[in-house]
N, C-alpha and C positions, 0 to 999 in steps of 0.2 A: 375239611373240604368234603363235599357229598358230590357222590358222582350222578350225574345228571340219567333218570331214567327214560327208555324210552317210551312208556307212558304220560312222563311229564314232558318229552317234547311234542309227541303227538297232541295233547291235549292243548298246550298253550300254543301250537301249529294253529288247530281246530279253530280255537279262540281269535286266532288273528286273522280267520276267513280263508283259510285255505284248504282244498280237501284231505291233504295228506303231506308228510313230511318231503314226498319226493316234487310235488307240485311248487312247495314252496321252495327247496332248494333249486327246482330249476329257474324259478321266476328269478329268484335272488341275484342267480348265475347272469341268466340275461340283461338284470339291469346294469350288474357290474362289466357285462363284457360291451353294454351301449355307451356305458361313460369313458369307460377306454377306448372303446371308438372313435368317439367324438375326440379325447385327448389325441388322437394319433392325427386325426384330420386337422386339428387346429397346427398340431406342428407342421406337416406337410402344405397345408395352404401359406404359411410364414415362409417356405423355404421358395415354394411357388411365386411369391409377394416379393420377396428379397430378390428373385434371381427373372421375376418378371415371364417367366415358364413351367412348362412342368416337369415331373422326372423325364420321361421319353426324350426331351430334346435336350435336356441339361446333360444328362448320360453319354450323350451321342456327342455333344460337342469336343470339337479337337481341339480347339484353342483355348488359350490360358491365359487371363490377365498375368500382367510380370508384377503385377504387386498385388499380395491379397489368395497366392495359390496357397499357405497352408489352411487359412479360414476356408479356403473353395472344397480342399478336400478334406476337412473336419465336417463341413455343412453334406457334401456328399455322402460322408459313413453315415451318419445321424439322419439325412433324409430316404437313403435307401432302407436301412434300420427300421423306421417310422412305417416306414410302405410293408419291409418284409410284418412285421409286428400289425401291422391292419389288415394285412391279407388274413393271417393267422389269426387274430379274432373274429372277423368276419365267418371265417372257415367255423369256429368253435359256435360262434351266434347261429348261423343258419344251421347248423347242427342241433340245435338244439332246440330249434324252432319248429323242424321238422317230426323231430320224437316226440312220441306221444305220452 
């Protein structure tokens, strides 16, 4: 196995149209924290779809269908989860969007 130098990342960086090895890892970064993104919003718009609202007023609600509350509050950990986890990318994307 040969260990990878950092002349031969720089250069095949170069190669692939990027200024430098930190450019390219922050692009890389960003593409990957857009598709997660995106993955987070598709689940929370299904939860949105499903329950015909959005978190704020699913949250708030007091009542409880009598059949169907342990899917209610499966669907509620995995939809606040989904929102905590998009904040949290959003926070890392615009972060890095900002740096220079």
């Amino acid at each position: 196995m040969t260990t990878l130098s950092n002349d031969t990342l720089e250069t095949t960086v170069r190669e692939l149209g990027y200024d430098d090895v930190r450019q390219f890892a922050k692009l890389q970064a960003m593409n990957l924290l857009n598709r997660r993104v995106r993955e987070q919003e598709t689940i929370v718009r299904s939860y949105e779809q499903k329950y015909q609202t959005n978190w704020d007023d699913f949250a708030t609600r007091t009542e409880l269908a009598t059949e169907g509350i342990i899917e209610r509050e499966d669907d509620e950990m995995a939809w606040e989860a989904a929102l905590t986890y998009l904040a949290h990318l959003r926070q890392r994307l615009q972060g890095l969007q900002e740096s220079v």
